[in-house]
C-alpha positions as a Python dict, from the first residue, in 0.01 Angstrom:
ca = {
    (1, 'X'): (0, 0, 0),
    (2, 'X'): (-42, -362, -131),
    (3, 'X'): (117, -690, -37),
    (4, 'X'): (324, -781, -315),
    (5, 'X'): (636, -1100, -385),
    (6, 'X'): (843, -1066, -574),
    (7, 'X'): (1030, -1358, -732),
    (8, 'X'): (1403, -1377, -905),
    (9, 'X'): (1643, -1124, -763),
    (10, 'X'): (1897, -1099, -1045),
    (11, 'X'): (2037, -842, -1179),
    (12, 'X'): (1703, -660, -1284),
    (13, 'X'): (1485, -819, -1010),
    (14, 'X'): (1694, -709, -728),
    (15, 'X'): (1668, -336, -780),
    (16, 'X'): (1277, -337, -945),
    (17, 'X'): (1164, -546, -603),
    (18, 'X'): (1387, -285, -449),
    (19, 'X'): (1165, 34, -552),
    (20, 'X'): (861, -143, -465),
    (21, 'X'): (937, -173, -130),
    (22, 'X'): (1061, 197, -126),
    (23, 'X'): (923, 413, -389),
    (24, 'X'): (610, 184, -395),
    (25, 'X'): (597, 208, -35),
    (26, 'X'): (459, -160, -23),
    (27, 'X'): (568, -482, 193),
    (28, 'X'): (781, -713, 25),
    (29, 'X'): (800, -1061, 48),
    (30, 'X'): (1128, -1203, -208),
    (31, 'X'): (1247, -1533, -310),
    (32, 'X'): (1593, -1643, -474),
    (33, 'X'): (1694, -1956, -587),
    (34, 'X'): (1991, -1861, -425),
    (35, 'X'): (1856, -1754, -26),
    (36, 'X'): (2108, -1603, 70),
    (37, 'X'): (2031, -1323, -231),
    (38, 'X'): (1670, -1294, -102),
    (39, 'X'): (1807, -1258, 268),
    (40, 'X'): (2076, -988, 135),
    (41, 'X'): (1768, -842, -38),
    (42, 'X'): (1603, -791, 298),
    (43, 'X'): (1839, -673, 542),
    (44, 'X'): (1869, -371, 287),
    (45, 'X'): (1533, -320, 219),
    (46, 'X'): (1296, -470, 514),
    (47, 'X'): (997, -749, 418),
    (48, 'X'): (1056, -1096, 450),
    (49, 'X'): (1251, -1375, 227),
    (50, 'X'): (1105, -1657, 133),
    (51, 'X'): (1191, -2074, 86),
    (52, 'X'): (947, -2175, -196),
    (53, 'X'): (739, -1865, -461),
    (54, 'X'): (425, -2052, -355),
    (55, 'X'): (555, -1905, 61),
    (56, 'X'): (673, -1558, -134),
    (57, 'X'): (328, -1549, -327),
    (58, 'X'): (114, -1632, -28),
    (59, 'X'): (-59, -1340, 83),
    (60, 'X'): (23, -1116, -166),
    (61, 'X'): (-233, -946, -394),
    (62, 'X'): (46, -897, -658),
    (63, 'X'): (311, -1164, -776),
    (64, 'X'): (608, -1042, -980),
    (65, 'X'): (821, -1249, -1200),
    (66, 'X'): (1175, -1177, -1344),
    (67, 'X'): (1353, -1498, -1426),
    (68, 'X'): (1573, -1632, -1715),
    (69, 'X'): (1389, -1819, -1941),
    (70, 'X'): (1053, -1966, -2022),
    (71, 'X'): (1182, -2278, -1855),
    (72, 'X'): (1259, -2095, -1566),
    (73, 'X'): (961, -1903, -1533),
    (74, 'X'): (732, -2214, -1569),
    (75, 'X'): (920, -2349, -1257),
    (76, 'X'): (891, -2105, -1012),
    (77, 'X'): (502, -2025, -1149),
    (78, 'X'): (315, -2386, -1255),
    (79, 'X'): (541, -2606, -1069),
    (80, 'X'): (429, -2800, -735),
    (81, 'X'): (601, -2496, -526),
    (82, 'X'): (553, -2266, -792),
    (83, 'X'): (408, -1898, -722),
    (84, 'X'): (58, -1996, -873),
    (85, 'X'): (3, -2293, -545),
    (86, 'X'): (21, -2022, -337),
    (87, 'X'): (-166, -1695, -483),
    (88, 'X'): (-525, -1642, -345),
    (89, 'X'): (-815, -1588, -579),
    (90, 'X'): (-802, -1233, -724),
    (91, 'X'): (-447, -1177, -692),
    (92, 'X'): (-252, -1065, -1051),
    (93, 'X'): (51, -1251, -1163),
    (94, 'X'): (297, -990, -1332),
    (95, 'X'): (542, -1142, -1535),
    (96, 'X'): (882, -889, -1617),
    (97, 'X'): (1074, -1175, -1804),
    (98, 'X'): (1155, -1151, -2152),
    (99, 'X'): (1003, -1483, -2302),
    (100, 'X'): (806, -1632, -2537),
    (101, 'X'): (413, -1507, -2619),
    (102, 'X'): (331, -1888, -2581),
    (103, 'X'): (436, -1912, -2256),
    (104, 'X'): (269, -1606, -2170),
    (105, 'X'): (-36, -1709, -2293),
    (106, 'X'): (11, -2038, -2067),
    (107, 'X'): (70, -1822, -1730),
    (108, 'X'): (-247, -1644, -1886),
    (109, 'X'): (-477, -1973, -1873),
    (110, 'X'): (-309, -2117, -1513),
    (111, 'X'): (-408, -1828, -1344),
    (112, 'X'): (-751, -1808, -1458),
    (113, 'X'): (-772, -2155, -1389),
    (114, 'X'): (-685, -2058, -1023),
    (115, 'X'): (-902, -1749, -1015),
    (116, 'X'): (-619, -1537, -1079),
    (117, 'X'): (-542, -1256, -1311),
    (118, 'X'): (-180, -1244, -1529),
    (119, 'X'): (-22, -1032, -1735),
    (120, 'X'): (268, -1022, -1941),
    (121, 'X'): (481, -701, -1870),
    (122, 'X'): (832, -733, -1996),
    (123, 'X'): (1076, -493, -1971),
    (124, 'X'): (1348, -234, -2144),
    (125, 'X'): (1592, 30, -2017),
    (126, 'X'): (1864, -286, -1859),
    (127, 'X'): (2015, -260, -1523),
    (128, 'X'): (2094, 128, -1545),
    (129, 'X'): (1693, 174, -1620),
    (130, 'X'): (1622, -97, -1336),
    (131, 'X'): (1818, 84, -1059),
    (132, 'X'): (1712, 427, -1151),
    (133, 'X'): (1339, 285, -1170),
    (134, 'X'): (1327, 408, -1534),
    (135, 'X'): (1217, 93, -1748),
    (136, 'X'): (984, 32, -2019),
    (137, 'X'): (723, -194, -1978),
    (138, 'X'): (502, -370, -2249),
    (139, 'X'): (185, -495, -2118),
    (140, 'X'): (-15, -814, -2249),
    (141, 'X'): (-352, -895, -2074),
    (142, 'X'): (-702, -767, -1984),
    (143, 'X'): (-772, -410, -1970),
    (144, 'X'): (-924, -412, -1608),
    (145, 'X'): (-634, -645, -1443),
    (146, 'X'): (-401, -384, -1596),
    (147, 'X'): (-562, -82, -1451),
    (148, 'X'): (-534, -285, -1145),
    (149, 'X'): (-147, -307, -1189),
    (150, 'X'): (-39, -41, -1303),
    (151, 'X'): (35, 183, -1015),
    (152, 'X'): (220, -89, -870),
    (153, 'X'): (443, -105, -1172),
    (154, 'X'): (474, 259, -1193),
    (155, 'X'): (748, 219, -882),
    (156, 'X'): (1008, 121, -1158),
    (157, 'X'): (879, 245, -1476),
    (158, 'X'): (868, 551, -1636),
    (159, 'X'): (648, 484, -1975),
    (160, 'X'): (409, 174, -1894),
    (161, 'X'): (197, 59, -2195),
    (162, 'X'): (-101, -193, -2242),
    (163, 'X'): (-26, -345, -2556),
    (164, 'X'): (-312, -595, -2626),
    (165, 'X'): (-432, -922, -2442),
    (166, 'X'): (-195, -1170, -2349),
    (167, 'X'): (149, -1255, -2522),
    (168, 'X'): (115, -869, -2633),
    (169, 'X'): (374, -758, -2424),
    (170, 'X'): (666, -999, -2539),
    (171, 'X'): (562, -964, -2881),
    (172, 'X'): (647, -620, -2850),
    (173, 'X'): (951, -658, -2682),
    (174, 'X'): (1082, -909, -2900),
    (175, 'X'): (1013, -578, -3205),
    (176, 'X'): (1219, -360, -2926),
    (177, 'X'): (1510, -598, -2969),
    (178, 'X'): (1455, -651, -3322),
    (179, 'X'): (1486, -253, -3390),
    (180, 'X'): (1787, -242, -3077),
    (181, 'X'): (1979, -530, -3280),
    (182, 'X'): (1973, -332, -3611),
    (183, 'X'): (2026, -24, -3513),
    (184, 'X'): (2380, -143, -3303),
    (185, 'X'): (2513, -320, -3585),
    (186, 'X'): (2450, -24, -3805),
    (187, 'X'): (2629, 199, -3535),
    (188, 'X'): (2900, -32, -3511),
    (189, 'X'): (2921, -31, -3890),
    (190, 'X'): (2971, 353, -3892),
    (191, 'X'): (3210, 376, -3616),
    (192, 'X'): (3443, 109, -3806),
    (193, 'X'): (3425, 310, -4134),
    (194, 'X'): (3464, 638, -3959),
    (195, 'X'): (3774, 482, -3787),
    (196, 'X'): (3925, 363, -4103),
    (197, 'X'): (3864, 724, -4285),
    (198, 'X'): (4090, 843, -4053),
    (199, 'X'): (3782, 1083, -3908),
    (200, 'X'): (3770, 1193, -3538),
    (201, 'X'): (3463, 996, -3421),
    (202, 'X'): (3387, 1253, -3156),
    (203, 'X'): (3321, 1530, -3393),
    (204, 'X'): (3169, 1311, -3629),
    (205, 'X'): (2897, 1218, -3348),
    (206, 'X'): (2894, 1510, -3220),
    (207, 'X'): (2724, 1601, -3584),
    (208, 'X'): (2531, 1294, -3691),
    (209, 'X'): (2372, 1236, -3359),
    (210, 'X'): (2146, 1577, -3443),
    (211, 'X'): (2030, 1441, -3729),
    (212, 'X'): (1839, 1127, -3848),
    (213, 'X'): (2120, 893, -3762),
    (214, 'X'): (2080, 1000, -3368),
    (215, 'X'): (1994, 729, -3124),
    (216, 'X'): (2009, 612, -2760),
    (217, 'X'): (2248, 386, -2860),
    (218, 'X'): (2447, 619, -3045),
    (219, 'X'): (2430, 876, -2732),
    (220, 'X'): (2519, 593, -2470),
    (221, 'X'): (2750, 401, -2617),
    (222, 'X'): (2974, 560, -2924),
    (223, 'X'): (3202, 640, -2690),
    (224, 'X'): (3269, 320, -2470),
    (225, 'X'): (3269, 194, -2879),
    (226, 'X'): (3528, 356, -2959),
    (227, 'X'): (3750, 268, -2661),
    (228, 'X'): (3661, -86, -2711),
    (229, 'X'): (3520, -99, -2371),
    (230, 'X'): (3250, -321, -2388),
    (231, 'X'): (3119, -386, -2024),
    (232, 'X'): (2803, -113, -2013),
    (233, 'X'): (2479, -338, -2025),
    (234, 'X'): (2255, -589, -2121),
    (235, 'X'): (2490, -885, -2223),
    (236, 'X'): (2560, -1055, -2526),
    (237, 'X'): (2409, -1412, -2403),
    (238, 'X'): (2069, -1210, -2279),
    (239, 'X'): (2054, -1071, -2649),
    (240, 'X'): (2090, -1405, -2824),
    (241, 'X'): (1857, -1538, -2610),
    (242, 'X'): (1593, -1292, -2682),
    (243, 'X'): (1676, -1287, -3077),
    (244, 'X'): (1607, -1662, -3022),
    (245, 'X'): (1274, -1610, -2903),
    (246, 'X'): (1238, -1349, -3194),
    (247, 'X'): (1341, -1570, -3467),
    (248, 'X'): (1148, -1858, -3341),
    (249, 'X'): (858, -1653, -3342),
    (250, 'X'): (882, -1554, -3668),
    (251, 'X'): (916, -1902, -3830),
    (252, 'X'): (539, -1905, -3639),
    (253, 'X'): (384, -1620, -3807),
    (254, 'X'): (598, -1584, -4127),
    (255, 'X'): (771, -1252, -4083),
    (256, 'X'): (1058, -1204, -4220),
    (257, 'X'): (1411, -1080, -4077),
    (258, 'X'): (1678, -1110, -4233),
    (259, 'X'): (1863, -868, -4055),
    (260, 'X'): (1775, -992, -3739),
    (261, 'X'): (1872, -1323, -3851),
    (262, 'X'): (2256, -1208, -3957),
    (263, 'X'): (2336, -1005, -3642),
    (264, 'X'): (2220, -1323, -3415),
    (265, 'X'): (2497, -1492, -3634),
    (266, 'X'): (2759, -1193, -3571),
    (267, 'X'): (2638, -1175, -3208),
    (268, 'X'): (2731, -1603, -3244),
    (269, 'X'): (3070, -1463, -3354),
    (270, 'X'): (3160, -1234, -3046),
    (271, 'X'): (3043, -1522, -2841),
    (272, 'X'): (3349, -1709, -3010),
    (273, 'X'): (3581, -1489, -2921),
    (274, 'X'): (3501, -1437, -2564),
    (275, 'X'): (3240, -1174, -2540),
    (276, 'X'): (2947, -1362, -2388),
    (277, 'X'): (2903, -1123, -2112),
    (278, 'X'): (3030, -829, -2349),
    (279, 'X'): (2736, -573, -2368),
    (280, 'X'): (2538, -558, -2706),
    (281, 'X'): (2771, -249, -2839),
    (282, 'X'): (3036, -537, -2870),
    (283, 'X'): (2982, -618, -3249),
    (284, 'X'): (3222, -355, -3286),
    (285, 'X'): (3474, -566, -3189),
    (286, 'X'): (3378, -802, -3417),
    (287, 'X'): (3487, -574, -3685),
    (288, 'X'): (3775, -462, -3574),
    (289, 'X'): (3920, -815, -3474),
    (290, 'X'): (4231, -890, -3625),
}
């Protein structure tokens, strides 16, 4: 057992800090921006809820992160009251945002500075793979300090993977999004011309999905597709914000994505017509707006 904080209780947050305390088995300390989330937080789970992530990160030998943005995460980790004026020396800063790799590579340098260890650990599987402790987490740091972590993290994950040193682990995500934001608007793209053919989709996924055209996302979400119900997931804002962080990272380094770079624009479109908090299956709708 460990003392851990953890820090951001959103829609992810809540449930990972959630199996810590049970699964993990470890005490909890939890801070919100809102308080009144970190004091719901405790009266279902036990531990303690905290004012400031410097209090939350106090005594804790690991400090977990899930916020919105790199902004975000830079003020509840380097600020005055931020979680790094409060870790003790030796204690590992774990990071489950998706942001940037330069960020991450900041947190990486602050916390040596304060005799700390970081590492970068964002996350896939959205809040289905949160509450049923079943995410994906991609690693960026040291090999020791993730040895170190990684039985902590295993309370929410079920594939954990140490990617490289720091920045490692969002660079990777950001390729999970790039293949998740392909593949979608290629399913979407089928289900529209199957549609118009005058096919029954059903059969025809019942089919395709054994063959080389099968994915999650073709599994998990044909269906809801085809009813044009499109409230199942990670949200249409989330995914523009992480293709954002893609495409700005790959002005850095020179890749090139020009697929990636048309279905941020569509995505942009279903925005327009109202589908912000859609889930990313929505670029359906896109195609079959009037």
């Amino acid at each position: 057992m460990a003392n851990v904080a953890f820090i951001g209780l959103g829609v992810m947050g809540y449930p990972m800090a959630g199996h810590l305390r049970v699964k993990g088995g470890h005490e909890v300390a939890v801070y919100n921006r809102t308080f009144a989330k970190a004091e719901k937080w405790v009266e279902r789970f036990g531990g303690k809820a905290a004012r400031t992530p410097a209090e939350a990160a106090r005594d804790a030998d690991f400090v977990f992160v899930c916020v919105g943005n790199d902004d975000d995460l830079r003020s509840v980790t380097t600020a005055e009251d931020g979680a790094l004026a409060g870790m003790k020396a030796g204690a590992i800063l774990i990071d489950n945002t998706t942001a940037s790799a330069e960020v991450a590579r900041e947190l990486d340098a602050a916390a040596r500075q304060k005799g700390c260890s970081f590492i970068d650990a964002p996350v896939s599987g959205g809040q289905a793979g949160a509450e049923n402790g079943v995410l994906t987490v991609m690693c960026g740091g040291d090999e020791a300090t993730f040895d170190k972590a990684r039985p902590i993290i295993d309370a929410y994950a079920r594939m954990v993977g140490l990617m490289g040193p720091a920045g490692a682990g969002q660079l990777t995500k950001m390729i999970n999004q790039i293949c998740i934001a392909g593949l979608v608007q290629g399913l979407a793209e089928g289900l529209h011309f199957g549609k118009r053919a005058g096919l029954d989709i059903e059969k025809v996924v019942d089919v395709i999905s054994k063959g080389a055209a099968g994915s999650w996302q073709m599994e998990n979400r044909h269906k809801t597709m085809n009813e044009g119900k499109y409230d199942f997931g990670f949200a249409v804002d989330w995914m523009r914000k992480d293709l954002g962080i893609v495409l700005a990272e790959a002005k850095r380094n020179g890749a090139r994505l020009p697929v990636t770079a048309i279905v941020d624009q569509f995505y942009g479109d279903v925005q327009d017509m109202g589908g912000s908090r859609w889930d990313t299956s929505s670029l359906l709708a896109r195609l079959e707006r009037k």
